[in-house]
C-alpha positions as CSV (number, residue, x, y, z in Angstrom):
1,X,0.0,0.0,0.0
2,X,2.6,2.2,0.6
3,X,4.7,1.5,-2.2
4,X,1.5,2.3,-4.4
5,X,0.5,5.3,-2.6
6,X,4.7,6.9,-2.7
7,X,4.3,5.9,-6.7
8,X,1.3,7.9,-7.5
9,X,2.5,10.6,-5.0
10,X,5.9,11.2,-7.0
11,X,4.5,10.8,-10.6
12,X,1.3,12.8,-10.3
13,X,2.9,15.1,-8.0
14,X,6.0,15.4,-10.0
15,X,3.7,15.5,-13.2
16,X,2.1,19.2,-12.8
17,X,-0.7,21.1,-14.5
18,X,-1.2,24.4,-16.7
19,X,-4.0,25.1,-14.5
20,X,-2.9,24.0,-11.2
21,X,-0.3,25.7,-8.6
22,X,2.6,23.6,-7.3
23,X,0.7,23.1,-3.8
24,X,-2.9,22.3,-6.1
25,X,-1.0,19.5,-8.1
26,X,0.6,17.9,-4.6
27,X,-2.8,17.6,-3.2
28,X,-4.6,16.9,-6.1
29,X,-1.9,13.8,-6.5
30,X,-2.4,12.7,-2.8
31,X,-6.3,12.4,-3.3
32,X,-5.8,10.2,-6.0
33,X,-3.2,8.2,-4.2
34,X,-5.0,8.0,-1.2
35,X,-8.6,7.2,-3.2
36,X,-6.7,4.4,-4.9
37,X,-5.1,2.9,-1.7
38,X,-8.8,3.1,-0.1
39,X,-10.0,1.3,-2.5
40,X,-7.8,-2.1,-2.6
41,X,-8.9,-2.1,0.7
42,X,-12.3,-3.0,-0.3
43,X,-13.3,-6.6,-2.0
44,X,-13.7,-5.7,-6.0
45,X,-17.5,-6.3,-5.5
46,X,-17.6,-3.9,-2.3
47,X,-14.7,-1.4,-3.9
48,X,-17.1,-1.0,-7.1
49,X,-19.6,0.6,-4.9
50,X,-17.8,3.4,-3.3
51,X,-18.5,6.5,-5.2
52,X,-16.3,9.1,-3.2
53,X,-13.0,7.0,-4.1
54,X,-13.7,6.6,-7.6
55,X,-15.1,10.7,-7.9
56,X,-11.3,11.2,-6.1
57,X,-9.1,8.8,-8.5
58,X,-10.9,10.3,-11.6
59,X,-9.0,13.1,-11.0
60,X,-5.9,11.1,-12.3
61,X,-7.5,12.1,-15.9
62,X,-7.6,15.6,-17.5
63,X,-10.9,15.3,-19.6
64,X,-13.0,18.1,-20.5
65,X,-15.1,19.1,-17.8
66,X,-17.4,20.4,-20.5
67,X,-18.4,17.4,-22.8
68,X,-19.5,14.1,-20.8
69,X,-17.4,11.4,-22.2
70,X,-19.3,8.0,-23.0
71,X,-17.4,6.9,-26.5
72,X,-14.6,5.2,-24.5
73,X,-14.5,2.2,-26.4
74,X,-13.0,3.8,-29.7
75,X,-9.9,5.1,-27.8
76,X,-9.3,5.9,-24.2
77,X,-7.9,8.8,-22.5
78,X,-4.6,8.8,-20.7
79,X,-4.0,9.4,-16.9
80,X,-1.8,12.2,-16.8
81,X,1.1,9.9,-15.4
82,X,1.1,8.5,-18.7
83,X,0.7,11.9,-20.5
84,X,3.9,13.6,-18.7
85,X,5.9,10.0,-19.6
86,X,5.2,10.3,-23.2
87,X,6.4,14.0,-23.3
88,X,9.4,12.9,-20.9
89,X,10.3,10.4,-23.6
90,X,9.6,12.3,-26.3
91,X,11.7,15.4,-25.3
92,X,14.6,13.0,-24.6
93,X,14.9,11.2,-27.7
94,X,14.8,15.3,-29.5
95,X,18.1,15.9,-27.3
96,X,19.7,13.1,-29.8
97,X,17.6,11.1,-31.4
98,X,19.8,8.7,-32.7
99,X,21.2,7.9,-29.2
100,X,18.6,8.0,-26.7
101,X,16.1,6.4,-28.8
102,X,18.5,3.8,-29.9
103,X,20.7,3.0,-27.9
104,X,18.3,4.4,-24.7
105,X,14.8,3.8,-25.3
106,X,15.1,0.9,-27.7
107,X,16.6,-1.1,-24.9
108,X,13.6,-0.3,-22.6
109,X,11.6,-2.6,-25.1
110,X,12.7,-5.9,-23.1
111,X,11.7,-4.8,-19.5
112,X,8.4,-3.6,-20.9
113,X,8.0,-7.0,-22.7
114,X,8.1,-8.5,-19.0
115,X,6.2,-6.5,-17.8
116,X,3.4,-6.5,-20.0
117,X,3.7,-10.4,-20.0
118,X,3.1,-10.3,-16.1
119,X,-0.5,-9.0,-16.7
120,X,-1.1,-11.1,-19.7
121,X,-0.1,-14.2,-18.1
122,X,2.2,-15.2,-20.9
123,X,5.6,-16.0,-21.4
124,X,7.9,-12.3,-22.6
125,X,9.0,-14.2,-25.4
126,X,5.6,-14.9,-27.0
127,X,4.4,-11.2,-26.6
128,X,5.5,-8.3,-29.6
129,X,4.8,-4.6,-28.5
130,X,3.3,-3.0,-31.9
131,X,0.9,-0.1,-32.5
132,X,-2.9,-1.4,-31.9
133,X,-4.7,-4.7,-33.2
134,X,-5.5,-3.3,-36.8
135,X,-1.3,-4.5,-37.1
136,X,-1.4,-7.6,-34.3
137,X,-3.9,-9.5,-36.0
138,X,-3.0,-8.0,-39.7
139,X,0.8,-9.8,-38.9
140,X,-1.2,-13.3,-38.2
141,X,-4.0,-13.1,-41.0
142,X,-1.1,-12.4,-43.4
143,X,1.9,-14.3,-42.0
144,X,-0.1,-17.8,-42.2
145,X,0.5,-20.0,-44.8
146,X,-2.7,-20.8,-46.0
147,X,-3.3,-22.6,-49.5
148,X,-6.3,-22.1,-52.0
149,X,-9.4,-23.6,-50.9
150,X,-8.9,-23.2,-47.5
151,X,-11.6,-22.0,-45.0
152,X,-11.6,-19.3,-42.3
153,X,-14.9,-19.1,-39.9
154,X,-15.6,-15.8,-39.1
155,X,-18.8,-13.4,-37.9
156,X,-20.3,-10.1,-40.0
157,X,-20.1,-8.5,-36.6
158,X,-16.7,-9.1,-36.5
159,X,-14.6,-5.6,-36.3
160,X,-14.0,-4.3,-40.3
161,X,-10.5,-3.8,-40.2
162,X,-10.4,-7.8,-39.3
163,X,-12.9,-8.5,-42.0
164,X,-11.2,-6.0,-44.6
165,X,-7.6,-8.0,-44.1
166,X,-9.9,-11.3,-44.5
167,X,-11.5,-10.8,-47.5
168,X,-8.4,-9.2,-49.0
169,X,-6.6,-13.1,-48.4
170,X,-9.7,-14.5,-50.2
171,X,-9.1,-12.0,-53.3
172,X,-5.5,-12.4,-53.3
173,X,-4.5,-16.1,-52.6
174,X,-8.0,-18.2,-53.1
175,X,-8.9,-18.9,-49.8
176,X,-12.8,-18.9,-48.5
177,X,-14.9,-17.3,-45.6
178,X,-17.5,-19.0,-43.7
179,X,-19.4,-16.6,-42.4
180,X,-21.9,-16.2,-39.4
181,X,-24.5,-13.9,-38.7
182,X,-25.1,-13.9,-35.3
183,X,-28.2,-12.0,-33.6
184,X,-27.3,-10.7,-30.5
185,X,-27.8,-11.0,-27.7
186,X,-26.9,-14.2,-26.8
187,X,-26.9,-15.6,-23.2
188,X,-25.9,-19.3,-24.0
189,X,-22.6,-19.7,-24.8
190,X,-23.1,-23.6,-26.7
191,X,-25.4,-21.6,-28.9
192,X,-22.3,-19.9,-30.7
193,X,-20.0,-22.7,-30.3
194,X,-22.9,-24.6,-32.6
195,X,-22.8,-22.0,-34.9
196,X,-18.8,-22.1,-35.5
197,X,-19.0,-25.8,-35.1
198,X,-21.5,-26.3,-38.0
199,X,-19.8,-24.3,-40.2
200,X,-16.6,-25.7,-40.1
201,X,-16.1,-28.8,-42.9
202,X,-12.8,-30.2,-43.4
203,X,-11.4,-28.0,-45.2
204,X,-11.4,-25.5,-42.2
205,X,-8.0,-23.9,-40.8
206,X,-8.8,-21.1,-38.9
207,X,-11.4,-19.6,-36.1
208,X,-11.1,-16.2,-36.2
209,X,-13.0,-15.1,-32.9
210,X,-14.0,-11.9,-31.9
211,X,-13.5,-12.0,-27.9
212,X,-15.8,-8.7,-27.3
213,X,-18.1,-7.6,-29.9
214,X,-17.2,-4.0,-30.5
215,X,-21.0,-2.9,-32.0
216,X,-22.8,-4.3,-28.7
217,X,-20.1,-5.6,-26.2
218,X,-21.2,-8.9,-26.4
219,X,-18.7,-11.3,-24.9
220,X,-18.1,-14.2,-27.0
221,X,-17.3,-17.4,-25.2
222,X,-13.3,-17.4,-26.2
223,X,-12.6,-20.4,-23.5
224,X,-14.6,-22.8,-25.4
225,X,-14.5,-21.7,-28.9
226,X,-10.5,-22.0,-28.5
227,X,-10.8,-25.1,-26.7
228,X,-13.1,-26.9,-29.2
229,X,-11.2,-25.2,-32.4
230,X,-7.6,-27.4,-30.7
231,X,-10.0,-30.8,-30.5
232,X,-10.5,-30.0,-34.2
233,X,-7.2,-28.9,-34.8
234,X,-8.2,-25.6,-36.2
235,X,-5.9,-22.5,-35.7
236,X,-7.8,-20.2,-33.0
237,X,-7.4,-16.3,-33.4
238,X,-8.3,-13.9,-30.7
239,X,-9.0,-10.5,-31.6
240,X,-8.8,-9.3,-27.9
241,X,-9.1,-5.5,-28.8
242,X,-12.1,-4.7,-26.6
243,X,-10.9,-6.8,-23.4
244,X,-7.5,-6.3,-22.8
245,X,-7.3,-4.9,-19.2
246,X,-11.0,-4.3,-19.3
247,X,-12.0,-7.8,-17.6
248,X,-10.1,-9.6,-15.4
249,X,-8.2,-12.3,-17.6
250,X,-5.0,-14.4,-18.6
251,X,-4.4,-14.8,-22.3
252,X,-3.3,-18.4,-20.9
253,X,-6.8,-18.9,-19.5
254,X,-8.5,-19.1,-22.8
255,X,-5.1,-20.7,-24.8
256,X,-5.1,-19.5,-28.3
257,X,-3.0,-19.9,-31.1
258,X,-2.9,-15.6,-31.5
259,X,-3.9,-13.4,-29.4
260,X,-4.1,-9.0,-30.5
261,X,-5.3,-6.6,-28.9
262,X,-4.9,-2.2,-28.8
263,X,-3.2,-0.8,-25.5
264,X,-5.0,2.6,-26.0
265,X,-8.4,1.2,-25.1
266,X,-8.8,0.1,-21.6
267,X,-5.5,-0.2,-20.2
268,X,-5.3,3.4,-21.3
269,X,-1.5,3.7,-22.7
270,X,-0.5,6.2,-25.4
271,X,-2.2,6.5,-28.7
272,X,-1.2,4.1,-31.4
273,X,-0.1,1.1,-29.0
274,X,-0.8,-2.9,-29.3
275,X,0.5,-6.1,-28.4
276,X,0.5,-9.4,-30.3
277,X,0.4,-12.7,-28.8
278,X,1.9,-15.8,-30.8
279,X,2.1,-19.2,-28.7
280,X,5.6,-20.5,-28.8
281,X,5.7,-23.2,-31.1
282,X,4.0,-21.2,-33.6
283,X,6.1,-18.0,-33.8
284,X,9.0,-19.8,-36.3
285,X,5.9,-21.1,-38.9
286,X,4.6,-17.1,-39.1
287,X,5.9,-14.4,-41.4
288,X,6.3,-11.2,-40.3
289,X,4.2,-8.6,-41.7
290,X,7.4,-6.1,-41.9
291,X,10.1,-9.0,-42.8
292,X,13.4,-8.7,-41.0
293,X,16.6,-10.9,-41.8
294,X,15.1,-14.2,-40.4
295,X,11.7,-14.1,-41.1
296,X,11.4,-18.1,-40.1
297,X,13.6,-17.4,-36.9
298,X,11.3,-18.3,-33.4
299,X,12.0,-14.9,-31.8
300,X,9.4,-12.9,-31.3
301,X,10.6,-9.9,-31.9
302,X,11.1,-10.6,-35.7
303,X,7.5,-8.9,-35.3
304,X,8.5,-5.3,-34.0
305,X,10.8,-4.7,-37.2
306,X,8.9,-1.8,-37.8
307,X,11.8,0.6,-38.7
308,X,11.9,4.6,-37.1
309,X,8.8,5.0,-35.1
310,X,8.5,7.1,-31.7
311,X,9.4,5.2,-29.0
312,X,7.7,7.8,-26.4
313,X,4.3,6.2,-27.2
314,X,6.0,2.3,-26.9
315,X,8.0,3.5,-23.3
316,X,5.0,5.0,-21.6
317,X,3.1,1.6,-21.8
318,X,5.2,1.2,-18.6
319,X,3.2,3.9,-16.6
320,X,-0.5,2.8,-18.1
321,X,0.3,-0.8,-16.7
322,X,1.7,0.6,-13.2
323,X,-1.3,3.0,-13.2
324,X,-4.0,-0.2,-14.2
325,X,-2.3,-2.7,-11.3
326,X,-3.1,-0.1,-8.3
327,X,-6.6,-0.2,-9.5
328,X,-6.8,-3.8,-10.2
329,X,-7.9,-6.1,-13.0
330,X,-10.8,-7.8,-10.8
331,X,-11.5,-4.0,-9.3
332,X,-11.8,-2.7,-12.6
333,X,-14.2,-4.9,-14.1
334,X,-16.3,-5.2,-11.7
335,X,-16.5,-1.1,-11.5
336,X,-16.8,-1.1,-15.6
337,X,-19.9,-3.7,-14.9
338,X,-21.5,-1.8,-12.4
339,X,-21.3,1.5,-14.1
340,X,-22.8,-0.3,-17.5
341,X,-26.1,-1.8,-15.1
342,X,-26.5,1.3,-13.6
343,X,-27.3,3.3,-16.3
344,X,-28.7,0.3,-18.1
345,X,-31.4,-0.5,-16.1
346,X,-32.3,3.5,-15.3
347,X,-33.0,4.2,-19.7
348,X,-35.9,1.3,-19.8
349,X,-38.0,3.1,-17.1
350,X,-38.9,4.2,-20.8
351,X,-40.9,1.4,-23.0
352,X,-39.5,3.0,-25.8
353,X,-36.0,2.3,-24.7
354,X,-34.5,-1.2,-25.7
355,X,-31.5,-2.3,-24.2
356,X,-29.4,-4.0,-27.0
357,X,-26.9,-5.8,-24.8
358,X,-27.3,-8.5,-22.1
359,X,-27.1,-7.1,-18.4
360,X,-24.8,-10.6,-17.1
361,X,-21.7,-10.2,-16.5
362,X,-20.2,-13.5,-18.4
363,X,-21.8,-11.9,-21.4
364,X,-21.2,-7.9,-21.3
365,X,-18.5,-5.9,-19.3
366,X,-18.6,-2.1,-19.2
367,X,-19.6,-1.6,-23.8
368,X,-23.7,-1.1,-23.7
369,X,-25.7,-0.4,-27.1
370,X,-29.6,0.7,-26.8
371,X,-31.8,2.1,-29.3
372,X,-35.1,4.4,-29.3
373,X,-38.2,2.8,-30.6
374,X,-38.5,5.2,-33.7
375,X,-35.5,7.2,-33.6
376,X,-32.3,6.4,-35.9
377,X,-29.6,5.9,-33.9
378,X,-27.5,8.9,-35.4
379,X,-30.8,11.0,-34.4
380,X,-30.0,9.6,-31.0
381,X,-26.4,9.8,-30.9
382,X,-27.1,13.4,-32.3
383,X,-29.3,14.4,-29.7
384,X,-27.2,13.4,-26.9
385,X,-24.4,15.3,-27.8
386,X,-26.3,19.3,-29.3
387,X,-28.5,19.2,-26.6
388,X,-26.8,17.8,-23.4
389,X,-23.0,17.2,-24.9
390,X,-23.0,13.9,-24.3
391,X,-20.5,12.0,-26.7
392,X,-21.7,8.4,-27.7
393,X,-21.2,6.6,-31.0
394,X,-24.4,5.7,-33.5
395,X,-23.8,2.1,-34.7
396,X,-25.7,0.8,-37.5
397,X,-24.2,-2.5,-38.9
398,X,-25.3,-5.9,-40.5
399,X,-28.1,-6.7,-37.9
400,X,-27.4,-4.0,-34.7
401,X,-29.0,-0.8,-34.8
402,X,-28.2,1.6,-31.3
403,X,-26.4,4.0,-29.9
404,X,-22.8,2.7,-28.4
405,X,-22.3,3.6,-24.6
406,X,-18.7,3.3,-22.9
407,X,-17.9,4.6,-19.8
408,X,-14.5,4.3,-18.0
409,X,-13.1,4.2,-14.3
410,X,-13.0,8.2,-14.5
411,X,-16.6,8.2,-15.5
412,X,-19.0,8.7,-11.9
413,X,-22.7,7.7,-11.5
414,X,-23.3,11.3,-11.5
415,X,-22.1,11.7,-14.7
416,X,-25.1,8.5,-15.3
417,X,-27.6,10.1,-13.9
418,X,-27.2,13.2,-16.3
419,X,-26.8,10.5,-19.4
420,X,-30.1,8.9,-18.2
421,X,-31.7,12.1,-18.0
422,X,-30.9,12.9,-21.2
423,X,-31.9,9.5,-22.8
424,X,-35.4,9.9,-21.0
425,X,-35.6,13.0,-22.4
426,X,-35.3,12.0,-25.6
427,X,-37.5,9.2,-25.5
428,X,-40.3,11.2,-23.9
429,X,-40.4,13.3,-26.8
């Protein structure tokens, strides 16, 4: 507790703000300390409850105090301990950049690598640090060897960067897509199992599973699907983008083949980060997507050859994973749940309301869609944010039709409570 409470004193103190005078930031760094120590005291069921600690850690985050942010899911903001390391790093490498981000910073990639393996679960040599999942799982779907003829099962609600990379493979070397339509919600997991499991024939290679469905946050039973893909001896890949330090998991606990996922959503590191997963055995058999010398070698890192990039961005991953582990993985999905049912179950006072998303938590975390019976979802989306500045996302795609709510560990029940408002609003009208 100490050790946690000195860290968040030195960095957020040390940190500053425009805004703030040198006493303002000291105390504005030992509430958040202090609010963060308070709540490991609690169990994560009990700790998601207490509203004063989480009002008090949310001032960790500098977002506007003007424009309620509920769009969290696209990218998240940054504490400010993870702001002031970016510049840190980034003002460092201008001094010489050819030194201190070469010989300095590039050499900060391999105690990253273990630390970043600790809260995966995984081994530091089956993790590469890259820029989001677009690139993680764009390295896998290309670096397979894959021969015409050869099926990949797949959803339409799958994320369209996934699908794009997919159907570019089909164009390009023959291959074919299976693919499912889904209607969500679904609360019984063997349901979608069935569905992967009767489209697969024998000419199947590859389950590509969406872990959390980006349009609704519908969780998709990854444990199973991974574990019945192996009996079949299908390749499983995970596109994790959505739960990566948003529920309280191992990458080891489900057992893929790949795993990607973006660090800028919920673990809430610097813009343009990712990490890629490869089990051991398979990282020799996959090409790199940016080919080094030995692009057959088993090292991992044959996947970071990515040439001159910033390595402010890749460094301060560091301080988002220290700044995640005094919350808690347990803590912070069960807060990200609560938050979700709270304003969930407030909206359908409404008939009009429908909730598009299932309220338990094995199947939804802290992403929420709902929709207005008669109202297009941009209408909605629209509404929310000229009227009450309320920033959500519209989503209209294959089947889904809603308005996309994300809230974080900044956001408060208060801030709910003017959302639901507005929503009832709306609806009434």
């Amino acid at each position: 507790m100490s050790t946690r409470r000195s860290f968040f004193q030195k960095t957020l103190g040390a940190a500053g703000a425009l805004a703030l005078s040198p006493i303002a930031v000291q105390a504005r760094a030992e509430e958040v300390s202090d609010a963060l120590v308070q709540l490991n005291k609690f169990t994560p069921q009990a700790a998601a409850l207490e509203e004063e600690l989480w009002d008090r850690m949310a001032q960790a985050y500098t977002v506007s105090p003007n424009m309620l942010n509920l769009n969290n899911g696209g990218v998240s903001p940054q504490p400010k301990v993870v702001q002031d390391a970016v510049d840190r790093y980034y003002h460092l490498s201008n001094e010489a950049p050819t030194y201190f981000m070469w010989q300095i910073l590039d050499k900060g990639r391999e105690p990253l690598r273990r630390k970043l393996a600790d809260l995966a679960g995984t081994s530091g040599e089956e993790l590469a640090i890259n820029r989001n999942a677009t690139e993680a799982l764009a390295t896998v779907t290309w670096g397979l060897s894959l021969s015409k003829g050869d099926e990949v099962v797949m959803t339409k609600m799958d994320y369209p960067n996934m699908i794009h990379a997919w159907k570019q493979k089909e164009l390009r070397e023959g291959i074919k897509i299976k693919w499912l339509s889904l209607n969500l919600p679904i609360e019984k997991e063997d349901d979608i199992v069935k569905a992967f499991a009767d489209a697969t024939t024998p000419k199947t290679k590859v389950w590509h599973i969406t872990h959390m469905i980006n349009w609704t946050g519908q969780i998709m039973p990854v444990k199973k699907l991974c574990e019945e893909a192996r009996r079949r001896n299908i390749i499983s890949i995970v596109d994790g983008a959505h739960t990566f330090a948003h529920m309280d998991f191992k990458i080891t606990d489900f057992n893929p083949d790949y795993f990607g996922t973006s660090l800028h959503k919920w673990l809430c590191a610097p813009f343009g980060t990712g990490m890629l997963y490869v089990r051991k055995e398979n990282i020799a058999g996959l090409w790199p997507l940016f080919p080094n010398d030995k692009p057959q070698s088993g090292d991992i890192r044959k996947f970071e050859t990515l040439g001159t990039r910033s390595f402010a961005p890749e460094q301060a991953i560091g301080q988002a994973i220290d700044f995640h582990n005094a919350i808690g993985s347990k803590r912070k999905a069960e807060r990200l749940h609560y938050l979700k049912t709270y304003w969930a179950e407030k909206v359908t006072k409404n008939p009009r309301v429908k909730l598009n998303i299932s309220l338990k938590p094995e199947f939804s975390c802290a992403l929420g869609n709902f929709s207005v019976d008669g109202l297009e979802p941009e209408t909605v989306a629209n509404r929310l944010m000229g009227e009450f500045q309320i920033h959500t996302v519209s989503i209209k795609w294959e089947n889904v039709s809603g308005v996309r709510v994300t809230p974080h560990v900044y956001t408060t029940t208060k801030d709910l409570d003017r959302f639901v408002e507005a929503v009832l609003k709306i609806a009434a009208s």
